[in-house]
N, CA, C and O of each residue as an XYZ file, in Angstrom:
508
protein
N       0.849     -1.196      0.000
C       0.000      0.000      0.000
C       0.885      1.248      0.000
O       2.006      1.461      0.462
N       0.097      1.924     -0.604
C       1.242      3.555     -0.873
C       1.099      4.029      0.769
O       0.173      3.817      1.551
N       2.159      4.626      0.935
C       2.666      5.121      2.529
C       2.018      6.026      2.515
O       1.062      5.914      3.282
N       2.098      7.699      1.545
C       1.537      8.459      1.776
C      -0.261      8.382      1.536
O      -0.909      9.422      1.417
N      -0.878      7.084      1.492
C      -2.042      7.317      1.917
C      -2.614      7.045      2.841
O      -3.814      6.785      2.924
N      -1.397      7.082      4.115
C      -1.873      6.533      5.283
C      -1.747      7.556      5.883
O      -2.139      7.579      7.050
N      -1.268      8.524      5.401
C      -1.178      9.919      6.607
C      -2.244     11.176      6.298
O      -2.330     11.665      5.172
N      -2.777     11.484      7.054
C      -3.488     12.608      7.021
C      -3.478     13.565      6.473
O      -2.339     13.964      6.231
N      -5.101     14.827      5.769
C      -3.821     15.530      5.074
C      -3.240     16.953      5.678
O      -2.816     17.815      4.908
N      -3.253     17.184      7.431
C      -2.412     18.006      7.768
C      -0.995     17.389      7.743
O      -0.129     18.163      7.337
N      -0.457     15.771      8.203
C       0.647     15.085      8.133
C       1.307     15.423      6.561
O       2.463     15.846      6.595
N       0.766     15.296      5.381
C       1.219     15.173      4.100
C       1.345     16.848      4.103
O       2.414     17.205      3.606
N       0.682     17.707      4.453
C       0.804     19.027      4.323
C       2.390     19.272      5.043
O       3.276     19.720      4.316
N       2.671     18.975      6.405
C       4.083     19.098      6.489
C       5.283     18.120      5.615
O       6.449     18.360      5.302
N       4.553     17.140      5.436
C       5.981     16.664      4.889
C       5.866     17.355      3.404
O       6.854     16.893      2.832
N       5.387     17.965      2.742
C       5.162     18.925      2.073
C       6.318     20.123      2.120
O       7.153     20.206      1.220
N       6.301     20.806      2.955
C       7.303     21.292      3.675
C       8.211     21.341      4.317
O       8.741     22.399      4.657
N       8.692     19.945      4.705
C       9.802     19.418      5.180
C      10.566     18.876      4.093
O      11.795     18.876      4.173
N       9.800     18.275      2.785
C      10.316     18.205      1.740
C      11.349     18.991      0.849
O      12.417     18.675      0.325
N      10.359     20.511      0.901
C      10.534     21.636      0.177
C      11.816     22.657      0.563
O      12.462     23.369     -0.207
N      11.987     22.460      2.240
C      12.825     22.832      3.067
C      14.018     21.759      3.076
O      15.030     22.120      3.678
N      14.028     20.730      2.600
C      15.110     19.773      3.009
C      15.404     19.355      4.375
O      16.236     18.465      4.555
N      14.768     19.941      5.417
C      15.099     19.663      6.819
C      14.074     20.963      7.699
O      14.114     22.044      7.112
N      13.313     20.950      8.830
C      12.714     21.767      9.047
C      12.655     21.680     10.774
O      12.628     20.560     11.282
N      12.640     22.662     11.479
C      11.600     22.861     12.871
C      10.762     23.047     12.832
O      10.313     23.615     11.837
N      10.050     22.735     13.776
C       8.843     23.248     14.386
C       8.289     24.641     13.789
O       7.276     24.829     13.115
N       9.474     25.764     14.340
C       8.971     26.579     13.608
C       8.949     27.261     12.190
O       8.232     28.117     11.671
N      10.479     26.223     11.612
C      10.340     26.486      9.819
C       8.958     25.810      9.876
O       8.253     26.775      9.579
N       8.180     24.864     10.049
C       6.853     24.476      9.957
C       5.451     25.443     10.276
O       4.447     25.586      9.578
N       5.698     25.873     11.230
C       4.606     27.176     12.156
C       4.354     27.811     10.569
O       3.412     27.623      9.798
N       5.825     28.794     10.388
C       5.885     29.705      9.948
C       5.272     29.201      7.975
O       4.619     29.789      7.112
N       5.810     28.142      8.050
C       5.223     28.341      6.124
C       3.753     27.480      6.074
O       3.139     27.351      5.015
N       3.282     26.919      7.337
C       1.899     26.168      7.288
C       0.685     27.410      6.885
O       0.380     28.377      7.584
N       0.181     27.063      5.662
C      -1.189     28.363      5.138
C      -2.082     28.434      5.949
O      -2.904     29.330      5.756
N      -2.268     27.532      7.154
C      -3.697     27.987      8.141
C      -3.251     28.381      9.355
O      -2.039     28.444      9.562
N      -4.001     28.643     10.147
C      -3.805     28.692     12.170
C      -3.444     27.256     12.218
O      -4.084     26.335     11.709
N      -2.235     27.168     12.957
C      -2.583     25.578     13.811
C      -1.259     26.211     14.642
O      -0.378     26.997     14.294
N      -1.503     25.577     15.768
C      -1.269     25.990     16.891
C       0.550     25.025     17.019
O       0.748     23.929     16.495
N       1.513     25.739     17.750
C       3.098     25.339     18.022
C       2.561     23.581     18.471
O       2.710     22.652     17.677
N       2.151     23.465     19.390
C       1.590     22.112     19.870
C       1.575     21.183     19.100
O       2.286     20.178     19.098
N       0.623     21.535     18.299
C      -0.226     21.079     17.203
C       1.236     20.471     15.897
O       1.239     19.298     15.523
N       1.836     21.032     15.618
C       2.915     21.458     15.132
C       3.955     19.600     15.480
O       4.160     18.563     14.849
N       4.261     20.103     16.678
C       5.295     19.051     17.531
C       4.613     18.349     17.953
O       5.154     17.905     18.966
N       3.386     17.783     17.775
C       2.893     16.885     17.598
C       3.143     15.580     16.701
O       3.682     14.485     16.857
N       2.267     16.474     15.369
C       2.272     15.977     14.381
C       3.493     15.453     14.025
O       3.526     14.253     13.754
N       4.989     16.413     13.944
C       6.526     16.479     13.640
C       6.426     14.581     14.017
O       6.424     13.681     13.177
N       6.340     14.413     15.808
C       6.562     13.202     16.332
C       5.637     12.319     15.776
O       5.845     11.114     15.924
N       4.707     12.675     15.199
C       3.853     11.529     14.596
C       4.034     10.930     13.680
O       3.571      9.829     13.380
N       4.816     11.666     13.059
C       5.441     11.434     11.285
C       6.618     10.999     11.389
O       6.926     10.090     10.618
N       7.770     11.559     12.481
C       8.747     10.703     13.056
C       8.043      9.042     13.253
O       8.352      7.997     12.681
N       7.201      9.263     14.094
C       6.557      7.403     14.459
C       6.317      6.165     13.564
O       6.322      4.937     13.477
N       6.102      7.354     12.959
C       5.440      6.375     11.426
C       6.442      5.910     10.661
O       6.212      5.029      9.833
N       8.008      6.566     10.871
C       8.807      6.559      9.895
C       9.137      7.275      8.875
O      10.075      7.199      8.081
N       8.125      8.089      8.999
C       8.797      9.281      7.965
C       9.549     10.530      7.745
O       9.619     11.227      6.733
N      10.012     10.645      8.722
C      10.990     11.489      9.505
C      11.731     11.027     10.431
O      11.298     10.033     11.014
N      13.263     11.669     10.921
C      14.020     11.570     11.450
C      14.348     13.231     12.029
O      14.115     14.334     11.536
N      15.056     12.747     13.426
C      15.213     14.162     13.842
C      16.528     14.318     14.643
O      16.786     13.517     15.541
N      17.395     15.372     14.323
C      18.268     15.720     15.232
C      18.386     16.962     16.058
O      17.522     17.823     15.898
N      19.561     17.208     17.112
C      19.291     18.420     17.962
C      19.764     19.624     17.503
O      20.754     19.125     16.968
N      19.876     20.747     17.276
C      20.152     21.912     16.841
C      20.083     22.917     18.265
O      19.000     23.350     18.661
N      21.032     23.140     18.781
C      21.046     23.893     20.175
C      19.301     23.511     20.799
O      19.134     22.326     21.088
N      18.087     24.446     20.994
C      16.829     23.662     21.614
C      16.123     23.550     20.646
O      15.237     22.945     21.249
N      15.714     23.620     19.561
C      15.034     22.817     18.363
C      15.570     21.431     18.145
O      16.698     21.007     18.397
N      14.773     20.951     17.744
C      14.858     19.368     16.744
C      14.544     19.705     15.275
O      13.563     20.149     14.678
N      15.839     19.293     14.928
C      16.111     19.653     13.392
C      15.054     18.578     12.198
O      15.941     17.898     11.683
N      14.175     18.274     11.770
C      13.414     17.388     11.437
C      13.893     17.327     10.375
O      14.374     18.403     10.021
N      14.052     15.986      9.194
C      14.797     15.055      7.854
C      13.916     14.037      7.009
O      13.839     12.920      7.522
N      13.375     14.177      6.056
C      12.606     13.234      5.979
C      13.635     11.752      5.482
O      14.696     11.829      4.863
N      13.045     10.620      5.898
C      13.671      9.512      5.805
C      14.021      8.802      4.686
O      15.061      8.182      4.458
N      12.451      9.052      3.603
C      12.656      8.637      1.940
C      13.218      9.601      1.198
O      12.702     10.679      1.494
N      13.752      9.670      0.658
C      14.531     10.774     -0.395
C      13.916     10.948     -1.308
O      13.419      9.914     -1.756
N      13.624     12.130     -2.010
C      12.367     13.066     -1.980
C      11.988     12.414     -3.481
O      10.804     12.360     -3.816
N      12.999     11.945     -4.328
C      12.382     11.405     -5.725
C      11.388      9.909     -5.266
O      10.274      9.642     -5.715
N      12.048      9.234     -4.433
C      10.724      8.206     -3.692
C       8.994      8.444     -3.227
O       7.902      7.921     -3.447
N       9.545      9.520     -2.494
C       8.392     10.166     -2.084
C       7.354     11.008     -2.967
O       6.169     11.121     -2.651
N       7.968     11.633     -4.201
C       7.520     12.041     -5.234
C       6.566     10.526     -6.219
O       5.378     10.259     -6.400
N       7.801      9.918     -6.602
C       6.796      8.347     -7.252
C       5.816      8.308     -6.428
O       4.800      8.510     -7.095
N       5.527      8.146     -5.236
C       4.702      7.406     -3.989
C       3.507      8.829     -4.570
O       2.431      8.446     -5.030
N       3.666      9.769     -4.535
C       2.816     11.199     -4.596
C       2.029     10.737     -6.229
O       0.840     11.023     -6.367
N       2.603     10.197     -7.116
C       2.489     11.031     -8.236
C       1.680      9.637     -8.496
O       0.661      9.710     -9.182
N       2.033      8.537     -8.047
C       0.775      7.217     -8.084
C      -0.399      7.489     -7.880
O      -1.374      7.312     -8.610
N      -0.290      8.138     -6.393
C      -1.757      8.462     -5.592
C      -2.100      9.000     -6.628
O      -2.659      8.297     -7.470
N      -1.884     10.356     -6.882
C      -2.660     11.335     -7.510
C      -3.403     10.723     -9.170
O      -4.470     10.963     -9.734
N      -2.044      9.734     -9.564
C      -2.887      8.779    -10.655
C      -4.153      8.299    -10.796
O      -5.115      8.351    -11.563
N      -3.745      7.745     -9.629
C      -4.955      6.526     -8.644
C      -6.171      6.795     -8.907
O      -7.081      6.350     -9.606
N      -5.816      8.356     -7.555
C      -7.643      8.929     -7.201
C      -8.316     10.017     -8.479
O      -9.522     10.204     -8.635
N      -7.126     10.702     -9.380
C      -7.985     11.720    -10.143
C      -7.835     10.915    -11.522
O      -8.744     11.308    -12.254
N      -7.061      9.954    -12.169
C      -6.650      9.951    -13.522
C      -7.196      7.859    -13.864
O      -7.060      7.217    -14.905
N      -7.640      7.509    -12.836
C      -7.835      5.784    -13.118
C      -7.176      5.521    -13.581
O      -7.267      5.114    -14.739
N      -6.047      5.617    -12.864
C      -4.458      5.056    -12.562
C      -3.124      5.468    -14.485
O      -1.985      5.089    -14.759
N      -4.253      6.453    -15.351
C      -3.939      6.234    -16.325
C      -2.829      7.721    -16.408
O      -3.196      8.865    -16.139
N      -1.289      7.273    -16.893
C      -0.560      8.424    -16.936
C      -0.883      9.329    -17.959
O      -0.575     10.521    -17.965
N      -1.580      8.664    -18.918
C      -2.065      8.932    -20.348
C      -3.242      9.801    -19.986
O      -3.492     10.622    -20.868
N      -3.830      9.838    -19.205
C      -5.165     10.771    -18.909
C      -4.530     12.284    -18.136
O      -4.842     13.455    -18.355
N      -3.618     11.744    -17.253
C      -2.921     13.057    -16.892
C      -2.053     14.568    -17.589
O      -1.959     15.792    -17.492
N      -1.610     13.477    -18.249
C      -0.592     14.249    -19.529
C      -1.291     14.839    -20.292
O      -0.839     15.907    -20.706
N      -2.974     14.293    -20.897
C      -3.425     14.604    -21.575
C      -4.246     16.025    -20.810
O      -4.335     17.107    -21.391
N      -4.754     15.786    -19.533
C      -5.438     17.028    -18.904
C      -4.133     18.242    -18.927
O      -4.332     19.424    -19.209
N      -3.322     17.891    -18.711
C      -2.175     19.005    -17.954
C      -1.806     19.606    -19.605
O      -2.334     20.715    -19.691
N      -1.276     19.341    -20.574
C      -0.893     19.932    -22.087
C      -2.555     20.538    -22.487
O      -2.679     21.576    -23.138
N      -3.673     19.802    -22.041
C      -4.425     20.872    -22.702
C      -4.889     21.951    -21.435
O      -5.987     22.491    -21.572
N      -4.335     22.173    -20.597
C      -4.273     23.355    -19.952
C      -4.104     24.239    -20.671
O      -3.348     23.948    -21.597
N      -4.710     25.869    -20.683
C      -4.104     26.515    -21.424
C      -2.970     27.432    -20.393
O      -2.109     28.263    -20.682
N      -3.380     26.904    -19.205
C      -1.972     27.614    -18.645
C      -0.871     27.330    -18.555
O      -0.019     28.051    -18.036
N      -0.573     25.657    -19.291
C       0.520     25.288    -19.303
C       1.394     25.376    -20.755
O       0.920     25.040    -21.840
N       2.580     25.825    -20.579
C       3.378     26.561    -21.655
C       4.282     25.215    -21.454
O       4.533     24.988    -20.270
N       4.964     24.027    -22.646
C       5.847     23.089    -22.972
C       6.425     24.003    -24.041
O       6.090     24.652    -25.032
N       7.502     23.690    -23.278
C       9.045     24.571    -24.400
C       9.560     23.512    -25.209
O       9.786     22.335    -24.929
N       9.657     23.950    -25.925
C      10.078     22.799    -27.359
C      11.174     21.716    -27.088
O      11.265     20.645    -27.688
N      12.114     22.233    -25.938
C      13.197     21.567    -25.490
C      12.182     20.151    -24.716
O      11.866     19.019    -25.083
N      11.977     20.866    -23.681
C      10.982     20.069    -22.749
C       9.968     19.017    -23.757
O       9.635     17.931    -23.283
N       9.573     19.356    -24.961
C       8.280     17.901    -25.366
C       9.585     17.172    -26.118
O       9.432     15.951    -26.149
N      10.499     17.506    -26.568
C      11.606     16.687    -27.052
C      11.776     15.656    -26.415
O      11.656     14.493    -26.801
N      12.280     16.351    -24.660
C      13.026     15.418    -24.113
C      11.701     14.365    -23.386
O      11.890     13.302    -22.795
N      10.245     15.102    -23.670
C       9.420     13.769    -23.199
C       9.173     13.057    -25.116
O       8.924     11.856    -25.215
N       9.229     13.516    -25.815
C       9.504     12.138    -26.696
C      10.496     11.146    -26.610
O      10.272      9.936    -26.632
N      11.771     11.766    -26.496
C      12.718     10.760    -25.779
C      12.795      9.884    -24.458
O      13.549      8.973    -24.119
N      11.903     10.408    -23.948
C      11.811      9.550    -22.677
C      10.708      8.729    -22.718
O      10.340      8.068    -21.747
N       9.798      8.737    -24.494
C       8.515      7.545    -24.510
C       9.439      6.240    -25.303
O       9.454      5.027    -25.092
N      10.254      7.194    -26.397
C      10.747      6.034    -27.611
C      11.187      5.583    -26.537
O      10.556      4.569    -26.235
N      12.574      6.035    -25.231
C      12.895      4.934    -24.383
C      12.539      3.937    -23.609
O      13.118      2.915    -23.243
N      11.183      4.521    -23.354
C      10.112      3.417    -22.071
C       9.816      2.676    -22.971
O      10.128      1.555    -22.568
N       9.268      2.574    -24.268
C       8.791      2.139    -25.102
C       9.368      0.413    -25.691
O       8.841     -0.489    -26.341
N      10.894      0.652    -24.947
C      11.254     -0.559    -25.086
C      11.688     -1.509    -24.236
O      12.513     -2.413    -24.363
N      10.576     -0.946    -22.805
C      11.053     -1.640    -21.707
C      10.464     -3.019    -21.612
O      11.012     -3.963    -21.042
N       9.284     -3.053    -22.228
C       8.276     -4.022    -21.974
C       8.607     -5.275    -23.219
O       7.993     -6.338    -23.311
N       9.599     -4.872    -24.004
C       9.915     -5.673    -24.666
C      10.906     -7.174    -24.349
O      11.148     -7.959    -25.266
């Protein structure tokens, strides 16, 4: 089972930010979380996500320096399944197809190159 669908989504909201930060406190957390939630609330959660395994923590004079444990391209696959999963019926082909006909999304000629090169290559995995 995917890990990140076992955590909540204030839990996924920090590792969100612990991600983004590469390493975080309490209060690098306080400070970039978009709602009220309370310091407590905060070092709570931190230890909950530590519990679970998804964080690690060291001391920094009186903060605990927080690390996440999977390295962030793992945790990204694990993200980018879910999101398959629940909005696209598991199809990468439905995603790609919503996101290019965005009209807010701009593909630079470099960029659809290097995803043609990266289909002719998949293309011969299954062989």
């Amino acid at each position: 089972m995917d890990e990140q669908i076992k955590l909540s989504r204030r839990e996924r909201q920090i590792m969100d930010i612990v991600y983004g930060l590469n390493q975080a406190t309490a209060t690098d957390v306080l400070m970039a979380i978009p709602d009220q939630v309370s310091r407590a609330t905060v070092r709570t959660l931190l230890r909950i996500l530590e519990e679970k395994g998804h964080l690690k923590h060291h001391k920094e004079g009186r903060e605990f320096v927080y690390k996440p444990v999977r390295p962030r391209h793992r945790a990204g696959q694990s993200a980018l399944r879910r999101i398959l999963s629940i909005f696209f019926d598991g199809s990468l082909e439905k995603a790609l197809a919503y996101h290019l006909a965005d009209p807010a999304t701009s593909l630079e000629p470099e960029e659809r190159d290097r995803l043609i090169e990266l289909i002719r290559k998949s293309s011969g995995k299954g062989d």
